[in-house]
N, C-alpha and C positions, 0 to 999 in steps of 0.2 A: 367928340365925334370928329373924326378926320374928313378931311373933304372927299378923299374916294368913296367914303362911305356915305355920304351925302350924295354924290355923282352915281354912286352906283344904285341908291335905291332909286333918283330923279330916271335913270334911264329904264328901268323894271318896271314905273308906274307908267313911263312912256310907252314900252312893249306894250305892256297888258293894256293900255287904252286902244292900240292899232291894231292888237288883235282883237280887241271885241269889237271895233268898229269894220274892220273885217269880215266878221260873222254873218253878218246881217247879206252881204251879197251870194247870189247863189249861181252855180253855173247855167247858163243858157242850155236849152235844148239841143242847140246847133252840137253842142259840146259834148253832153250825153248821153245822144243817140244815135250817135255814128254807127259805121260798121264796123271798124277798125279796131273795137275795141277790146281790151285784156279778157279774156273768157277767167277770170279770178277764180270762180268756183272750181275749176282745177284743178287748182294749189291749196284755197280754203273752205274746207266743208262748213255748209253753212248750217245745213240739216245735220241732224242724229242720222246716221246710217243704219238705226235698230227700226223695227216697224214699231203700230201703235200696240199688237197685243202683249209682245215684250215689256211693253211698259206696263201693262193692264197685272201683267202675274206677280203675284206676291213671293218675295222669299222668303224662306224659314228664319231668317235672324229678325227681319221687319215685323213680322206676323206676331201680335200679343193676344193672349191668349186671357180669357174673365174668366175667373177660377170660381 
């Protein structure tokens, strides 16, 4: 084992500990619930833009039939 590879796994287990210690903090309120903020639904649907009876009807391939 060469030392870069030694150095490079020491700083991978470094990352991954700073990120998970990371995790644990969560943005303030102050933060957001601004006004200012990106209206994202926009850009990304977040919902199915079909209604629910669309989803309710069956198609003829799905549909098995007891003989």
């Amino acid at each position: 084992m060469s030392y870069l590879t030694i150095f490079l796994g020491i700083l991978g287990l470094l990352s991954a500990f700073v990120f998970f210690y990371f995790l644990k903090f969560k943005a303030s309120t102050k933060q957001t619930e601004r006004g200012d903020r990106i209206k994202w639904s926009k850009y990304i649907p977040y919902r199915d833009k079909t209604s629910r009876e669309d989803l309710k009807k069956e198609s003829q391939d799905a549909t098995f039939k007891d003989d």
